[in-house]
N, C-alpha and C positions, 0 to 999 in steps of 0.2 A: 619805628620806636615810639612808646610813649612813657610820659615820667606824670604821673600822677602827686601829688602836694598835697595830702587829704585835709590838712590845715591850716595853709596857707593862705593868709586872707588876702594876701597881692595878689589872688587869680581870681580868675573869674566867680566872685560871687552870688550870682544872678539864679545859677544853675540848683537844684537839689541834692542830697547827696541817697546813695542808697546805703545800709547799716546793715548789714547780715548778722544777728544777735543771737547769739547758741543760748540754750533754754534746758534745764535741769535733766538728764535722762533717770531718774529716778526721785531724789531726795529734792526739796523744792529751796533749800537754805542754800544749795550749790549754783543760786543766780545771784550772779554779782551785782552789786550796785549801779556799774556803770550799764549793764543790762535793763534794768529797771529804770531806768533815768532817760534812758533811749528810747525805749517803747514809749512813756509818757511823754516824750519833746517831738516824736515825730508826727509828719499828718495821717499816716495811714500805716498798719501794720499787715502786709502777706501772712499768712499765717494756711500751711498748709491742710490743716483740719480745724476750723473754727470753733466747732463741737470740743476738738481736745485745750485749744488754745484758754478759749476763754476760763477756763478754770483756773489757768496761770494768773489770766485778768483778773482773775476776782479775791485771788489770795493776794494780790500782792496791789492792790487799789486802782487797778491799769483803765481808762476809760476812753483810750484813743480809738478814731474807727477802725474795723479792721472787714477784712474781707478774704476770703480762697484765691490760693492760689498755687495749684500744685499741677504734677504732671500731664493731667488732662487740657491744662488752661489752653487756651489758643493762640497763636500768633498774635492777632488784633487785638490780644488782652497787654500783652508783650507791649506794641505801640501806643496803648493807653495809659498806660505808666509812665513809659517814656516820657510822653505830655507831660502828665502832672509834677515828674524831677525835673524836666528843661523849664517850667514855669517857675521853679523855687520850692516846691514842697519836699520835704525828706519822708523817704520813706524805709520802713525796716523791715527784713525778710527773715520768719521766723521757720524752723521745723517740727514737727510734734516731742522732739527729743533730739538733744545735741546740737552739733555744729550745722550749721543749712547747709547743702549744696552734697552732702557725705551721704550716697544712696538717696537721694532726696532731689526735687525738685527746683530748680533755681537757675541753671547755667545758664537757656536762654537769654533770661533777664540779664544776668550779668553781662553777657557776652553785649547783647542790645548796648547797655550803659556804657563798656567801652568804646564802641562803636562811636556814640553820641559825646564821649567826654566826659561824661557826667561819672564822681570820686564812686567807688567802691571800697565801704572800710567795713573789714572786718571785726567783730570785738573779739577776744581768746574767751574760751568756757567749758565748759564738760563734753567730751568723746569719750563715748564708749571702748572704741578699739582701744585709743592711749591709755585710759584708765585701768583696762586691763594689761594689756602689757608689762606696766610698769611693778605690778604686782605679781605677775604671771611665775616668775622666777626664772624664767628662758630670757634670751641674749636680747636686751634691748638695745643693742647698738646699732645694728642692723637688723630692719625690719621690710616686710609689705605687706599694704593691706589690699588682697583681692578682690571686699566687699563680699557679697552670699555666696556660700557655697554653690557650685553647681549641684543640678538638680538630678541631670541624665550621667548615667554613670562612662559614658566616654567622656565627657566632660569631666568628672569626676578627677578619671586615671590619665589625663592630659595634664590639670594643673598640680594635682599630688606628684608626678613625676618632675614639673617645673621645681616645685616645693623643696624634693629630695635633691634636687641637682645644685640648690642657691643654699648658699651659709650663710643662711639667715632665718629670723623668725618667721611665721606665715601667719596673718591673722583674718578669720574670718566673721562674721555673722552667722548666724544659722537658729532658724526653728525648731521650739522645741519637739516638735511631731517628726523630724527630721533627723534629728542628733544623733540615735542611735546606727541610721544607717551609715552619718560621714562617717561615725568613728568606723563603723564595720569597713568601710572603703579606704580608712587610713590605714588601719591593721592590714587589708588587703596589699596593699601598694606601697606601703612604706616600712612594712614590717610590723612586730610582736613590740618589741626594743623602743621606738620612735617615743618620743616624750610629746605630750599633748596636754592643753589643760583648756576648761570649761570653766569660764568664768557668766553666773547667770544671776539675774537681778542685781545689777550695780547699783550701789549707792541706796539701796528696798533695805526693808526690814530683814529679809530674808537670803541676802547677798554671800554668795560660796562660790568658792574654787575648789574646783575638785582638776588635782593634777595628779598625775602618774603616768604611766606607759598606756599605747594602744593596747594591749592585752588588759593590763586591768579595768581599763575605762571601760571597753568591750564585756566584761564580766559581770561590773558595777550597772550598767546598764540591762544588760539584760533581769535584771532583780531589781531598777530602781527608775519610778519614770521622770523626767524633769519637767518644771512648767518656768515659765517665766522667757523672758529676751537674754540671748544668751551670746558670748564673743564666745569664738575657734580657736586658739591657737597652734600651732604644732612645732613642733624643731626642726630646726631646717636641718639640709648635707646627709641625712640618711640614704643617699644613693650617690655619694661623691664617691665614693671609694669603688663602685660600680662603673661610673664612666671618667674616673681622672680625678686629682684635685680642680678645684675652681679654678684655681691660676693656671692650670695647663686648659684649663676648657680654654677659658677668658684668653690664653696666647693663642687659643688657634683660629681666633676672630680676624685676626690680619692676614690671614691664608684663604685662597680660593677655595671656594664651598666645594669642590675635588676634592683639595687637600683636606679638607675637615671631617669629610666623608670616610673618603680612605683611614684616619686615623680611627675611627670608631670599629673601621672594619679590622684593621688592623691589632690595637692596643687593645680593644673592649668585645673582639669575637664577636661584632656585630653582623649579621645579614645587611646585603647591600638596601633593601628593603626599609631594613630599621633603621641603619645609619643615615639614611636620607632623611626618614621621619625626623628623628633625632635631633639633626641639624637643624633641620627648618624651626622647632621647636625652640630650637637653644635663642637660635637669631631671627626668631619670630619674623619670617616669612612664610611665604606661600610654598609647601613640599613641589609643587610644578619647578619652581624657581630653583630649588637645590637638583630635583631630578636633570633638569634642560643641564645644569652646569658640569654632573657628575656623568654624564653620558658624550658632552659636550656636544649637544644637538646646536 
């Protein structure tokens, strides 16, 4: 167990801290103050693309060093940091857009700092997924974000069927070069009916939500092409009614992967086949592990 104090001046002072400081994904007024005041107090700023970064630097008067530091970096870049926080230096870890660490490069670093002791404090700021959601007009109470869409279409109809079986929202990233296929792969997998909405250019001049059903979106697209960075979201439970309410999936969780089996074969006219997959999927295991149990090798 560890209990972290990120303010505490009775602890060990000696130490650096690291700041993970989320950075405007569109509109440049949506960096906080206490963002601004971090970048300039610390010794060194990460910054995933320096190219993009420094443009942040130069609207808003930032002249601390900074240097790369993204998914490529290497290990031994990881224990050179380290150094320079266990010496006393703070340093801040930024992403080209939003929160660091969200599809983004960083956890190494983090994971190292705990390791070491050394405070990890986040500051709160602009995400894409959150900002859409919250406008979306779909259930914000329950959410998940998957991060990008997959790309390969088994991939695809693996997590659209997760999507359809959870009451809840699904929120994705995705390319504009790409959009028109998810939608094509939602409509496939979740139906005509499913509600889905495209939120692209947050916080831009040019910032739209286009929501409605997979059928329309499917229609609007084929007649309209999108450019810009764009959040997924979809409505979750479009296939609850196909294998059960949630709360009878969610009861059969305390039952041998047999009995879970069985019931899909039973309740839901499932092939022993499917029902296997099914399971493995619901309780994210390995299909070997539900087969060995349902045959009781």
């Amino acid at each position: 167990m560890q209990i972290q104090s990120s303010f505490n001046q009775s602890v060990d002072t000696t130490k650096g801290r690291l700041y993970l400081v989320p950075t405007p994904i569109g509109n440049l007024e949506d960096m906080t103050f206490r963002a601004i005041n971090t970048l300039k107090s610390v010794s060194l700023v990460l910054a995933e693309d320096t190219r993009h970064t420094i443009k942040l630097f130069n609207h808003f008067e930032i002249d601390t060093k900074m240097r790369s530091f993204h998914e490529h970096s290497r290990p031994h870049e990881v224990d050179e940091l380290i150094e320079l926080l266990e010496t006393g230096s703070d340093l801040a870890l930024v992403s080209d857009a939003g929160l660091p660490l969200i599809n983004d490069p960083g956890h190494p670093l983090v994971q190292a700092c705990m390791q070491a002791e050394i405070s990890v404090i986040a500051l709160p700021g602009a995400n894409a997924a959150l900002t859409a959601l919250i406008a979306s007009g779909l259930s914000s109470e329950t959410f998940t974000y998957y991060g990008f869409f997959p790309r390969a279409s088994k991939e695809q109809k693996a997590v659209l069927n997760l999507v359809g079986s959870r009451m809840e929202t699904a929120i994705f990233y995705e390319s504009p070069f790409r959009i028109k296929k998810a939608i094509q792969a939602i409509h496939k997998e979740l139906g005509a009916s499913v509600q889905v909405v495209i939120a692209r250019e947050l916080t831009k001049r040019y910032e739209e939500y286009l929501r409605g059903t997979a059928a329309e979106l499917v229609a609007y697209l084929d007649e309209t092409t999108l450019k810009g960075e764009i959040v997924l979201m979809i409505e979750g439970g479009q296939l609850a009614d196909a294998m059960g309410t949630n709360a009878e999936i969610d009861g059969l969780a305390e039952q041998p992967y047999k009995e879970q089996v069985l019931y899909f074969i039973e309740e839901e006219a499932m092939s022993a086949k499917d029902a296997i997959k099914h399971v493995a999927k619901l309780r994210d295991v390995k299909k070997q592990v539900v087969y060995q149990a349902y045959h009781e090798i």
